[in-house]
DSSP file (Angstrom, degrees, kcal/mol; ACC not computed):
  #  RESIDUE AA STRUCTURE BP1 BP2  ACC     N-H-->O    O-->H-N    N-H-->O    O-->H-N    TCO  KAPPA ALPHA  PHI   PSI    X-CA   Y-CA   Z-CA
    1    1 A X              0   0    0      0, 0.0     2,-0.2     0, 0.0    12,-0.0   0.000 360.0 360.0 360.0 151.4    0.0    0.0    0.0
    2    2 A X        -     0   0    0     75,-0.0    12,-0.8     2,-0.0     2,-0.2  -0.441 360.0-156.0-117.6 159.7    1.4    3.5   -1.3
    3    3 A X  E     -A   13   0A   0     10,-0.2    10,-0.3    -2,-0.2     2,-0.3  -0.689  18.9-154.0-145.0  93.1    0.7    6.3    1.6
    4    4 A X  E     -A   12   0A   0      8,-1.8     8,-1.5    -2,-0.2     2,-0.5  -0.603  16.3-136.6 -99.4 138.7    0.6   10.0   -0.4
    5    5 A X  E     -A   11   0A   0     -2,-0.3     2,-0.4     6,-0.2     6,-0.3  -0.610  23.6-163.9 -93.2 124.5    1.3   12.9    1.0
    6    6 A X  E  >  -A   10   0A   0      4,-5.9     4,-0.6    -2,-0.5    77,-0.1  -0.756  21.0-124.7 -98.4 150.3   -1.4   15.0   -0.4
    7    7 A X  T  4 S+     0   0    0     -2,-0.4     3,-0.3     1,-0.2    -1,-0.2   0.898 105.4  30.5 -25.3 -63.5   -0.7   19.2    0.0
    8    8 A X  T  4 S+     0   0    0      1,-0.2    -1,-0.2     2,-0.1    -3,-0.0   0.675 126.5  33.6 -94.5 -32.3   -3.8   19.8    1.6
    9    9 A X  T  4 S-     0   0    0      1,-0.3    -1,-0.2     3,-0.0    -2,-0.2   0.235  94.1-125.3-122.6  16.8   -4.8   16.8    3.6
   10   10 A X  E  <  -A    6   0A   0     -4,-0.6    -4,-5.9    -3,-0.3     2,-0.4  -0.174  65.0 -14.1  82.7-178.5   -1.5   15.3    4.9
   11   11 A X  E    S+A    5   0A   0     -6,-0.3     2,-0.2    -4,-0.1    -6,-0.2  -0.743  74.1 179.7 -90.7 145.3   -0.6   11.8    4.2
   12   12 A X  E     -A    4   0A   0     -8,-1.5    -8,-1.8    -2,-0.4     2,-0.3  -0.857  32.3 -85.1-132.8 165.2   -3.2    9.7    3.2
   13   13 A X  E >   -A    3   0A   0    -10,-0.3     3,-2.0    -2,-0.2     4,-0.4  -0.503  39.1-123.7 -48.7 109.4   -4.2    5.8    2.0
   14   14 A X  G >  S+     0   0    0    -12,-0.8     3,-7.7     1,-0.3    -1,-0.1   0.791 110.7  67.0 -17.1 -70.4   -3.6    5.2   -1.6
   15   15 A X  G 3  S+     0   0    0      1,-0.3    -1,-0.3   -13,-0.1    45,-0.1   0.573  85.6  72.6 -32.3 -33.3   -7.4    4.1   -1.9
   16   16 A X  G <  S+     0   0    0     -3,-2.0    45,-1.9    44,-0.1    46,-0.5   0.793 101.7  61.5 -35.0 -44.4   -8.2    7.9   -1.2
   17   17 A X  S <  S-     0   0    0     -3,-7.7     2,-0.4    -4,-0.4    42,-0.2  -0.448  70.3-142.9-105.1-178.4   -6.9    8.4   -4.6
   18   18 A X  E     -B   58   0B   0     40,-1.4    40,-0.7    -2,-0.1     2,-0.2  -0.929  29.2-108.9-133.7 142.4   -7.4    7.6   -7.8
   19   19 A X  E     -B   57   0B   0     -2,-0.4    38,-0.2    38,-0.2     3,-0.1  -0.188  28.8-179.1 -33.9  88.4   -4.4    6.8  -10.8
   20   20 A X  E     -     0   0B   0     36,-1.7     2,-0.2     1,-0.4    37,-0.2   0.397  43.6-106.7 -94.3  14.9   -4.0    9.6  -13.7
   21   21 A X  E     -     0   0B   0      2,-0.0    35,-0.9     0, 0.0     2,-0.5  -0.456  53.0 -49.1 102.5 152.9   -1.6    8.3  -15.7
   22   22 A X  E     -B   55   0B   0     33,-0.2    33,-0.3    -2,-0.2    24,-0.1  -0.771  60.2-111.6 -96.9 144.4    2.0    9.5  -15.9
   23   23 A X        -     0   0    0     31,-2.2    31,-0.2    -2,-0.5     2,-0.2  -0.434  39.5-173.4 -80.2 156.3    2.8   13.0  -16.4
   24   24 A X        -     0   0    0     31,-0.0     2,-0.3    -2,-0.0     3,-0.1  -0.723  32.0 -83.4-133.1-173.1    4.2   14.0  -19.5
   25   25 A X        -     0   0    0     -2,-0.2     3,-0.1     1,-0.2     0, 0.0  -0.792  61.9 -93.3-100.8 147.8    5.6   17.1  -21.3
   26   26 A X        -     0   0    0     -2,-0.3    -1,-0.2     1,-0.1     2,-0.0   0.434  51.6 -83.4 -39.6 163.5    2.8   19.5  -22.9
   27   27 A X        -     0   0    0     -3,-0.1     2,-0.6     1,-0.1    -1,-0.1  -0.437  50.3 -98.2 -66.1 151.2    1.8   19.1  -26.3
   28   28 A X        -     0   0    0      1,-0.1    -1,-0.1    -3,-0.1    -3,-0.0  -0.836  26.9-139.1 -91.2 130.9    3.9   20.6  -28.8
   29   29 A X        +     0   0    0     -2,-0.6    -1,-0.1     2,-0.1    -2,-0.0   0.638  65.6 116.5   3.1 -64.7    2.4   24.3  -30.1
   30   30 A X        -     0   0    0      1,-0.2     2,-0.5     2,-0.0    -2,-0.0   0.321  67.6-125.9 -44.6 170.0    3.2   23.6  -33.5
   31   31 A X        +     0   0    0      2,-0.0     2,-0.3     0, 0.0    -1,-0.2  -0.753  60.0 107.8 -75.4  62.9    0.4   23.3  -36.0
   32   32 A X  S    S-     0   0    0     -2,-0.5     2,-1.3     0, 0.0    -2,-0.0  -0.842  73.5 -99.4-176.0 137.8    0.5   20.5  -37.7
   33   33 A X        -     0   0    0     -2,-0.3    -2,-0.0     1,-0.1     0, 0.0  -0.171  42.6-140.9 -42.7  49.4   -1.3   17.0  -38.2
   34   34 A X        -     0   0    0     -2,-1.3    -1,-0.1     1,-0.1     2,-0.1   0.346  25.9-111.6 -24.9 139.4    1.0   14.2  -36.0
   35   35 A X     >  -     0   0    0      1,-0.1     4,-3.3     4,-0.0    -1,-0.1  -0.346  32.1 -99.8 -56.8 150.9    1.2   10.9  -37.9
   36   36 A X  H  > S+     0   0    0      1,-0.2     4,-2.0     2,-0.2     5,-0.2   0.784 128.4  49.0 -56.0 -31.0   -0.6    7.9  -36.2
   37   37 A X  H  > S+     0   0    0      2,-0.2     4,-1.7     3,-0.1    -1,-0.2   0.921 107.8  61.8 -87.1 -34.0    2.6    6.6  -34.8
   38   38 A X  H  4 S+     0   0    0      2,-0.2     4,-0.3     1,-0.2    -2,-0.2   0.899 111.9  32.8  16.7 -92.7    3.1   10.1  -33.6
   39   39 A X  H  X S+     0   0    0     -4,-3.3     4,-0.9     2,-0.2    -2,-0.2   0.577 113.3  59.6 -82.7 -17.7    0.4   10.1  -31.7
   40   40 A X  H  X S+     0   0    0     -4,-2.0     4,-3.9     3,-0.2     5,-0.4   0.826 109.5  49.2 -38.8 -56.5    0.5    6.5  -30.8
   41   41 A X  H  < S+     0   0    0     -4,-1.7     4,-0.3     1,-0.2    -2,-0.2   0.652 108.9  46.3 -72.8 -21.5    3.9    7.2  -29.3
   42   42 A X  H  4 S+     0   0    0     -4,-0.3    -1,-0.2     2,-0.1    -2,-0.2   0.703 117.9  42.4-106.2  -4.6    3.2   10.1  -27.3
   43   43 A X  H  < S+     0   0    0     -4,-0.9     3,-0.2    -3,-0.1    -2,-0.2   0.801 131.2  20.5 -76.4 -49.5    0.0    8.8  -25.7
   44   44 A X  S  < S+     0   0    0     -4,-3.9    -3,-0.2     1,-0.2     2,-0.2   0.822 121.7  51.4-118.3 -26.3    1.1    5.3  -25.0
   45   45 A X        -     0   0    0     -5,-0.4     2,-1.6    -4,-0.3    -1,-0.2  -0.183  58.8-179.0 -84.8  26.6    5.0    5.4  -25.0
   46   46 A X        -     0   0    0     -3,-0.2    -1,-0.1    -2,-0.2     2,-0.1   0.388  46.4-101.2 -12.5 -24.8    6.7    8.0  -22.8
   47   47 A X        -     0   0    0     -2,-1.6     3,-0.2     2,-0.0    -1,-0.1   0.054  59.8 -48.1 121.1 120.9    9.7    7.6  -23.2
   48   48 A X        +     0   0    0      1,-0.2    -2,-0.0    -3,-0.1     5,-0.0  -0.255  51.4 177.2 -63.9 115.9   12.3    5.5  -20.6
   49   49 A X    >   -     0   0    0      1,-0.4     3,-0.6     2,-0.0    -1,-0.2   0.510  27.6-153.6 -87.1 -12.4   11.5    7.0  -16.9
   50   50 A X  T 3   -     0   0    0      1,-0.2    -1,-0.4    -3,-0.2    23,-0.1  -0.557  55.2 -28.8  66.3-168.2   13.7    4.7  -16.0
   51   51 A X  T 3  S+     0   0    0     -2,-0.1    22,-1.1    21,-0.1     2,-0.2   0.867 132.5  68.6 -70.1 -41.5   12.8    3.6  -11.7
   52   52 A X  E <   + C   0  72B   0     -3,-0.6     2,-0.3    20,-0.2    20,-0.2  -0.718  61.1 165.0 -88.7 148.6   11.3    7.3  -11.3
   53   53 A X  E     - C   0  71B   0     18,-1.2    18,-1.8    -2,-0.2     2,-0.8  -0.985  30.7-136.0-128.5 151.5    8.3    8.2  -13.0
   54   54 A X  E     + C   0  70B   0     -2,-0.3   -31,-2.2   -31,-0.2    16,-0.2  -0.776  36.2 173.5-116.3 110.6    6.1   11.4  -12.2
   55   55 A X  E     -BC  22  69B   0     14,-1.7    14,-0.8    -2,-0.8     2,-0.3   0.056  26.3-119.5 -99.9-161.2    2.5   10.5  -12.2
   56   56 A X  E     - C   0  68B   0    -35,-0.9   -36,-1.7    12,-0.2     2,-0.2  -0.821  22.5-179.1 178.4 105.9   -0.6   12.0  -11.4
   57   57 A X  E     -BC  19  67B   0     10,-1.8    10,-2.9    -2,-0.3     2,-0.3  -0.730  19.0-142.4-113.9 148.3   -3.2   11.1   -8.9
   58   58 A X  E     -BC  18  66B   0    -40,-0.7   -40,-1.4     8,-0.3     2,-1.1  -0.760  17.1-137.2-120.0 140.6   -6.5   12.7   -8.1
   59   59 A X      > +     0   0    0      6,-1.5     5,-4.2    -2,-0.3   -42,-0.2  -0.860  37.4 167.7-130.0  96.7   -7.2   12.6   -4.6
   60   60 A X  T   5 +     0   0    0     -2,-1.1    -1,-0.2   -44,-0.5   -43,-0.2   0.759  68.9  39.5 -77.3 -30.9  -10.8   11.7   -5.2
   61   61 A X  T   5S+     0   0    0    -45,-1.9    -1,-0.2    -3,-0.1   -44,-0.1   0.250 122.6  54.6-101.2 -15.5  -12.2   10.6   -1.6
   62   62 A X  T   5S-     0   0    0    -46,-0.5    -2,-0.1     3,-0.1   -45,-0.0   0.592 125.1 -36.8 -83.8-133.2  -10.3   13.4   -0.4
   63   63 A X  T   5S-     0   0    0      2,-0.1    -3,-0.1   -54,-0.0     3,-0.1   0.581  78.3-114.9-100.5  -3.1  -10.1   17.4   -1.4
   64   64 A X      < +     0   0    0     -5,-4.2    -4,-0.1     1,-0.3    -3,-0.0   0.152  69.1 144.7  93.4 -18.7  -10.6   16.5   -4.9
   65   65 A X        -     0   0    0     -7,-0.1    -6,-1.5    -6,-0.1     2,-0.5  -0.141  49.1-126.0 -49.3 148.2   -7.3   17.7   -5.8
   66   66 A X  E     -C   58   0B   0     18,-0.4    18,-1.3    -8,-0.2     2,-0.3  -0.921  28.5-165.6-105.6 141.8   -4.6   16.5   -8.4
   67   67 A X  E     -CD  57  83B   0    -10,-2.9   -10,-1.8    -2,-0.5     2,-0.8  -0.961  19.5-143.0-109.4 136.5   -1.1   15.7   -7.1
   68   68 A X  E     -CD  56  82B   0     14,-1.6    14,-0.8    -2,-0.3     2,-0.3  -0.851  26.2-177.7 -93.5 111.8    1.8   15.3   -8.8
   69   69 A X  E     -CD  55  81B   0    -14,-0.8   -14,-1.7    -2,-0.8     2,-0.7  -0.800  21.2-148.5-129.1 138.8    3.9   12.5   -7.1
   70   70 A X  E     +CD  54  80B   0     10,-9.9     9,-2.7    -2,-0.3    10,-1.4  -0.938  28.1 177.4-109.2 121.2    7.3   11.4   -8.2
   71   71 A X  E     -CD  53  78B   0    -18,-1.8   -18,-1.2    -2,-0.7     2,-0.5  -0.926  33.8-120.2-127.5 144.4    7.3    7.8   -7.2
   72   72 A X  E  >  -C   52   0B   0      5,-1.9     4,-1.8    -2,-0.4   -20,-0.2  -0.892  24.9-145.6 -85.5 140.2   10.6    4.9   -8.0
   73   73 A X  T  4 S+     0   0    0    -22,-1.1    -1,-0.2    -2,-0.5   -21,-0.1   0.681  92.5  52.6 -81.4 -45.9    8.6    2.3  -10.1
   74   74 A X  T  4 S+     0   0    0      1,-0.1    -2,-0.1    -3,-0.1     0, 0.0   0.760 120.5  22.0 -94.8-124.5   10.9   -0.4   -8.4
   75   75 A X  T  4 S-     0   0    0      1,-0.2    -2,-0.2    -4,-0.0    -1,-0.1   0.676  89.1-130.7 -10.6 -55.8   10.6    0.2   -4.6
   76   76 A X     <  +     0   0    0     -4,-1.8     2,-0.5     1,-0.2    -1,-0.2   0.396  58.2 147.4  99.8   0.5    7.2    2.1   -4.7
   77   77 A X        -     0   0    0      1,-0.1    -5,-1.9   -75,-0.1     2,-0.3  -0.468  43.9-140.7 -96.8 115.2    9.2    4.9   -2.2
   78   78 A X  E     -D   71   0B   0     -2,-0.5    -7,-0.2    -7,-0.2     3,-0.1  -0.611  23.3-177.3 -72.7 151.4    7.6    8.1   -3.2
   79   79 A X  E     +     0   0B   0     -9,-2.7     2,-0.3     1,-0.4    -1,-0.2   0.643  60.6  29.1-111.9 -25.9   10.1   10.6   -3.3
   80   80 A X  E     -D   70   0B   0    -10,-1.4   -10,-9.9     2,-0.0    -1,-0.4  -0.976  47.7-177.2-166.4 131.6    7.9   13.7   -4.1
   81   81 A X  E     +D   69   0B   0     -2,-0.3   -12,-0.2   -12,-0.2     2,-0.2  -0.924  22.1 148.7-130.3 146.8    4.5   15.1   -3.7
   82   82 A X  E     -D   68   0B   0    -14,-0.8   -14,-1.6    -2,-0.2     2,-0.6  -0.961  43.1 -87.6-157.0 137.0    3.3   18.2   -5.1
   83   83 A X  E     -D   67   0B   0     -2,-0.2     2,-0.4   -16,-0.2   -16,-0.2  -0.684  32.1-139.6 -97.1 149.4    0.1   20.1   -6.6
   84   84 A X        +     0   0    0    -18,-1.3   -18,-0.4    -2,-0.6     3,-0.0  -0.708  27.0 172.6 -74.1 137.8   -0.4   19.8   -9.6
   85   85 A X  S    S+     0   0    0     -2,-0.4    -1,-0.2     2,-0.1   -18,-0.0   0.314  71.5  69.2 -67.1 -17.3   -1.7   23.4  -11.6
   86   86 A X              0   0    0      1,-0.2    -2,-0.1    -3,-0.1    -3,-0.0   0.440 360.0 360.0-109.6  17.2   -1.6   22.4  -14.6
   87   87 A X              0   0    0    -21,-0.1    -1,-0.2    -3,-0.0    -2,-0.1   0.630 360.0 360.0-128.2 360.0   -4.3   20.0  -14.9
C-alpha cells in the first residue's frame, strides 16, 4: 500500500486516490497533423522513466485535488508530492 502525502490533507491511504496516468511534457504548439505513430507514441510510449516516474493522482475521496507524485517504479518509495496546476 502507497501512503501519499497529499498538499492539503497530509498523508493519506492510496485508496483515497485515484491513478491519472504518468505526467508528460505538454503538447507541442506547432500546427501541424501528428502521424498515427506520432500520436501513438506520445500517448502510449513515454519515453524510458527509468525507476522514477512522475505520475498523477487525483485525490478523489479526499479534497478533490490532483497531485503530482514522483514515485521509484521499483521500490514504490515516493520521493515527491506536489500540486499539480496544470491540470
Amino acid at each position: 500500500m502507497l501512503v501519499i502525502n497529499c498538499p492539503f490533507c497530509g498523508p493519506r491511504d492510496e485508496r483515497e486516490f485515484d491513478y491519472g496516468g504518468l505526467a508528460k511534457a505538454p503538447r507541442s504548439k506547432v500546427e501541424r497533423v501528428a502521424s498515427n505513430s506520432e500520436w501513438t507514441a506520445y500517448l502510449l510510449h513515454p519515453g524510458d522513466q527509468g525507476r522514477i516516474a512522475d505520475e498523477y493522482w487525483w485525490h478523489a475521496r479526499g479534497c478533490g485535488e490532483w497531485v503530482r507524485v514522483r514515485r521509484d517504479t521499483t521500490t514504490h518509495r515516493i520521493e515527491q508530492s506536489e500540486v499539480e496546476s496544470d491540470r
